[in-house]
Every structure is written in C-alpha cells, then in structure tokens.
SEVO-757462 format. One record per residue: residue in three letters; y, z, x of N, C-alpha, C, O, CB in turn. Coordinates in steps of 0.1 Angstrom, whole numbers, padded with zeros to 4 digits, always signed. Atoms other than C-alpha are relative to their C-alpha. Glycine has a CB too. Layout:
// SEVO-757462
ALAYZXYZXYZXYZXYZX;...
// end
This chain:
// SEVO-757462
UNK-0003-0010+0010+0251-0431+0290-0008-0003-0013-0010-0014-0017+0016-0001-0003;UNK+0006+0005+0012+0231-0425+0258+0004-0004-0015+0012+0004-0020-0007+0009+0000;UNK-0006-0003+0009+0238-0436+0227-0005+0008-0012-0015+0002-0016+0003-0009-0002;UNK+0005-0006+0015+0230-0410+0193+0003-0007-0008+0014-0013-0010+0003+0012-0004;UNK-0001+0003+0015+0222-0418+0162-0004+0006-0013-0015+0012-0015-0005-0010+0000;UNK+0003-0013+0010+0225-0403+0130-0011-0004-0006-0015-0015-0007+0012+0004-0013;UNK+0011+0005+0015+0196-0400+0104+0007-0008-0009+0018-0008-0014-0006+0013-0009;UNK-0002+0007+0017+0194-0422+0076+0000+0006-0009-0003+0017-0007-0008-0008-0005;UNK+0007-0009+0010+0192-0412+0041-0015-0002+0001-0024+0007+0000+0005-0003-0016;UNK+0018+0002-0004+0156-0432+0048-0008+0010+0001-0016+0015-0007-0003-0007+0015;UNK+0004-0003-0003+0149-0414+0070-0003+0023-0002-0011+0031+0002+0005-0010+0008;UNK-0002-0015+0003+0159-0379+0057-0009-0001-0011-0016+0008-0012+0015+0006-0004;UNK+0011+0001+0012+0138-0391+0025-0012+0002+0007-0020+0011+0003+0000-0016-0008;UNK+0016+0002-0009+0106-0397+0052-0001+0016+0005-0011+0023+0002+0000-0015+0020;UNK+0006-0015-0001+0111-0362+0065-0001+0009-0010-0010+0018-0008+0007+0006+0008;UNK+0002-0004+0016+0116-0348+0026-0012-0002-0004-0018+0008-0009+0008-0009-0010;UNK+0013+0001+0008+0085-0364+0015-0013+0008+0013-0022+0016+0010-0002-0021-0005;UNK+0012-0007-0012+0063-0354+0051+0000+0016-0003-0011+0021-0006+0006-0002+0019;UNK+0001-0015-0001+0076-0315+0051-0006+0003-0011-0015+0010-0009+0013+0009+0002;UNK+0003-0004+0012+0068-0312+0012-0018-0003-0001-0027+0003-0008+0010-0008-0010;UNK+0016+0001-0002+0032-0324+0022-0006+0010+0007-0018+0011+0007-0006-0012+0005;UNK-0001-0010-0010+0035-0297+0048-0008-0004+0013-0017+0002+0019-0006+0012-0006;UNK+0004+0002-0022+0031-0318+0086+0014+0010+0002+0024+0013-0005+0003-0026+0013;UNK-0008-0001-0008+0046-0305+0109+0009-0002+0006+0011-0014+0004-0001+0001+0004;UNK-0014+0007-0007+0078-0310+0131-0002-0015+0008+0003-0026+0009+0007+0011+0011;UNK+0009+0011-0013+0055-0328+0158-0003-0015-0008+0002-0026-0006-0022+0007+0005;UNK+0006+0009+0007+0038-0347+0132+0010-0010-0006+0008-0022-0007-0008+0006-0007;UNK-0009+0012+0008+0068-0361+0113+0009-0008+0009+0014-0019+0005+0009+0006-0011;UNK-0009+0010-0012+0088-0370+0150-0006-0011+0001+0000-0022+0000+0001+0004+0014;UNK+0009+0009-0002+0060-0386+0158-0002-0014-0008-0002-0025-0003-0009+0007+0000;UNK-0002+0010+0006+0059-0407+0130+0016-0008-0003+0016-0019-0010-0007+0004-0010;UNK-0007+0005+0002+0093-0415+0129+0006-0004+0014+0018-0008+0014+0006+0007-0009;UNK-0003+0004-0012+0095-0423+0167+0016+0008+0002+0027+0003+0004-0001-0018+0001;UNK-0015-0007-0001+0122-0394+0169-0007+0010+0009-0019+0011+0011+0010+0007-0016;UNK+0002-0007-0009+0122-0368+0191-0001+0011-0008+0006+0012-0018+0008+0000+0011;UNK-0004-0010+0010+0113-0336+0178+0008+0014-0002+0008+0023-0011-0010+0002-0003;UNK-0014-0011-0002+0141-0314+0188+0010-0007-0013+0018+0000-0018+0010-0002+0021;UNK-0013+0005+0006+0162-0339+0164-0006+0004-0014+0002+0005-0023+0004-0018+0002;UNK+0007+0000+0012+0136-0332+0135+0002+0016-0004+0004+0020-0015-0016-0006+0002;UNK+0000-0010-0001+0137-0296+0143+0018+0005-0008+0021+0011-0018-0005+0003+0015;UNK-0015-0002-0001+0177-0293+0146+0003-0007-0020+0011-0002-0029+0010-0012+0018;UNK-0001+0005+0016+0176-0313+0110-0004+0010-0010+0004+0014-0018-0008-0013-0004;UNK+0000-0010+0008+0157-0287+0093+0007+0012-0002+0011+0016-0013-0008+0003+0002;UNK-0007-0011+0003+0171-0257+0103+0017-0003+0002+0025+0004+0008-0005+0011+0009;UNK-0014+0002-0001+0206-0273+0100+0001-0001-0019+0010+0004-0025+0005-0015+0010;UNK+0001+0004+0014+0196-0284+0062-0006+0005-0006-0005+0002-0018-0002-0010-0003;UNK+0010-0011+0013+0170-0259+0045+0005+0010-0004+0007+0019+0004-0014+0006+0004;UNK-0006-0008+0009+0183-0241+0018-0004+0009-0008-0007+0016+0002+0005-0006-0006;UNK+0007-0010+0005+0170-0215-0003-0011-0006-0007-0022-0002-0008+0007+0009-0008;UNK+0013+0007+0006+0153-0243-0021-0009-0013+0005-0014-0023+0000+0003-0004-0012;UNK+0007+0006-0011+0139-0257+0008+0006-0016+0004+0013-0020-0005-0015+0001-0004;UNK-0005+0008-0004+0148-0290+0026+0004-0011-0012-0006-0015-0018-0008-0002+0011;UNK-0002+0010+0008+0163-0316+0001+0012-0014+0008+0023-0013+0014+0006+0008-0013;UNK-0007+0012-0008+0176-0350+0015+0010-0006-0004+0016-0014+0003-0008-0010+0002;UNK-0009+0000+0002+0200-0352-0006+0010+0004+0001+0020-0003+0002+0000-0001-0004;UNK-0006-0005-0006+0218-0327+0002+0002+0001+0013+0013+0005+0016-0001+0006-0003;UNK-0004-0001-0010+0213-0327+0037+0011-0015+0004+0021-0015+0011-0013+0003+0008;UNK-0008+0012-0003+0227-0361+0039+0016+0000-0008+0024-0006-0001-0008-0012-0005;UNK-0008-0005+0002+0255-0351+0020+0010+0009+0007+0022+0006+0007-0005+0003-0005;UNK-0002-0010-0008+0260-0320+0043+0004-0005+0014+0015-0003+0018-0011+0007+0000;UNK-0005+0010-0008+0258-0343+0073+0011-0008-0002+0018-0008+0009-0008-0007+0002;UNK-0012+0008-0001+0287-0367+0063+0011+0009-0003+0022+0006+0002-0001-0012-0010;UNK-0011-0007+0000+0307-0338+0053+0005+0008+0014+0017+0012+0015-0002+0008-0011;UNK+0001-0003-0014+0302-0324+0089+0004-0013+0011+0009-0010+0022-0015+0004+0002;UNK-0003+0007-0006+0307-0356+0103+0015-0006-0002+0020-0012+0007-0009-0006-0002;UNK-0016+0005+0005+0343-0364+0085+0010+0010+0005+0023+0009+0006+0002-0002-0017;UNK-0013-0009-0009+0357-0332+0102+0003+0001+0015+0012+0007+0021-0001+0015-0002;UNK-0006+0007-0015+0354-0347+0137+0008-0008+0003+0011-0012+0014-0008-0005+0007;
// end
C-alpha cells in the first residue's frame, strides 16, 4: 500500500518561486522529484485570480485537510 504525502510550505514556496519564473509543470516535478500529476492537481486546486500564492495554498490545504 502507498503512502501520500502532503506538500510542504517548502515545497509550495519551490513551486511559487519556479511558476513565477514561468517552468513548467514537467519542469518543476522534475525538480522536486514529485510526480507531475501532484504539481498539476496543486495548481489548479490553488490558483486564484492572483495567481498561485503559497501561502495561501497552504493555508487552503490545512483548512481542507481539518474537515476529514
């Protein structure tokens, strides 16, 4: 059985600072040895009108995560 694991704020910072340089999904999995369905599912779970912010998504995430 596998186990998941959530993003970091780290790691939500590493994809924050990559998309704003404008790589790609590929490019930032890749560097973060993540798969990039998980990188994908992070953006469009967390980009907002003013585009991805890692503080908020991590935010957003723990508040999603405290109603399971």
């Amino acid at each position: 059985m596998q186990k998941y694991t959530q993003l970091t704020y780290e790691q939500r910072y590493h994809i924050y600072l990559l998309n704003k340089q404008g790589y790609n999904q590929i490019f930032i999995a890749k560097s973060m040895n993540r798969n990039k369905s998980t990188i994908s599912r992070e953006l469009s779970r967390n980009t907002g009108k003013r585009g991805y912010r890692h503080k908020q998504a991590n935010r957003l995430a723990d508040e999603r995560h405290q109603k399971k």
